[in-house]
C-alpha positions in Angstrom: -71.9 29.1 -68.1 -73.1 26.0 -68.8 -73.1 23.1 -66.3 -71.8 19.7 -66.6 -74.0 16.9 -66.6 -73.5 13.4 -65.3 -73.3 10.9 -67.5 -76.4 8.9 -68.4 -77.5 5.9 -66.7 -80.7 3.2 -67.2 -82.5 2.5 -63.9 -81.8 -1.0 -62.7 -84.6 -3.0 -60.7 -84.3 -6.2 -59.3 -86.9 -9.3 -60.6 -88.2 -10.7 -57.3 -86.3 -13.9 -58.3 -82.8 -11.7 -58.2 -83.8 -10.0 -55.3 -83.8 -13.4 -53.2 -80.5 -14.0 -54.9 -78.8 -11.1 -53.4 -80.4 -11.3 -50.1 -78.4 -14.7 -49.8 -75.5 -13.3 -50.6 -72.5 -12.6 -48.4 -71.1 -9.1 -48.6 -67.8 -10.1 -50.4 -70.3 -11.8 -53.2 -72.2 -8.6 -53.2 -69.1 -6.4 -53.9 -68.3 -8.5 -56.4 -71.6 -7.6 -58.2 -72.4 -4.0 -57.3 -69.6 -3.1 -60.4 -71.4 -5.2 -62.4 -74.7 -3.8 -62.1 -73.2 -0.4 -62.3 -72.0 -1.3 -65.8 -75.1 -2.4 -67.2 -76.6 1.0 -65.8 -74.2 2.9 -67.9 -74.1 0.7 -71.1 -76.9 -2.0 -71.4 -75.1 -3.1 -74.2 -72.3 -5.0 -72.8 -74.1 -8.2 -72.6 -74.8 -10.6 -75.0 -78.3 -11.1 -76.6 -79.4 -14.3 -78.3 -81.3 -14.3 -81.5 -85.5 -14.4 -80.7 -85.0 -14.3 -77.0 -85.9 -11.0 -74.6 -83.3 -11.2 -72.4 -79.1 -10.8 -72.2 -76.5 -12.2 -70.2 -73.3 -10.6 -69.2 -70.4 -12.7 -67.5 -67.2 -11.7 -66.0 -65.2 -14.0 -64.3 -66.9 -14.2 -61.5 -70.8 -13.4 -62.3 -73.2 -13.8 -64.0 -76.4 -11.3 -64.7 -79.8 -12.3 -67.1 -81.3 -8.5 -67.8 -83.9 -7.5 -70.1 -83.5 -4.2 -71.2 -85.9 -1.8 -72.1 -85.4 -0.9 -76.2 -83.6 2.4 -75.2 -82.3 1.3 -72.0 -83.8 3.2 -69.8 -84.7 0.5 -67.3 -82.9 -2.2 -66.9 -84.8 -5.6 -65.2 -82.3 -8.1 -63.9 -83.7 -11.2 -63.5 -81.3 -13.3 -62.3 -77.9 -13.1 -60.7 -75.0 -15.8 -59.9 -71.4 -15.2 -58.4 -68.9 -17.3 -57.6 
């Protein structure tokens, strides 16, 4: 019988910039992201991606994420992070 794999996911890592980022946050900001960041890991896609430049952005109402993914997604480096 075959078994069921989990569905496919890009590693995320944290630019030293975003890291600081989220070690000011308060925990409510940091719930607020934690979706977020789980959605890029599932579908680096979402964001948008401006012609000639490296990196993407993906807002929701709240925050804001700059990633640069790698060209089949497998790692995702998020180099900046705003919520509010």
């Amino acid at each position: 019988m075959a078994t069921k794999r989990e569905p496919w996911r890009g590693r995320v890592v944290l630019h030293d910039v975003a890291g600081r980022q989220i070690d000011t946050m308060t925990d409510d900001e940091r719930a607020l992201l934690h979706p977020v960041i789980a959605e890029l890991a599932a579908d680096h896609t979402i964001g948008t991606h401006s012609e000639g430049r490296v990196e993407w952005e993906y807002r929701t109402d709240r925050v804001r994420v700059v990633y640069i993914p790698t060209v089949l997604g497998t790692v995702i480096l998020v180099a900046y992070v705003e919520v509010g």
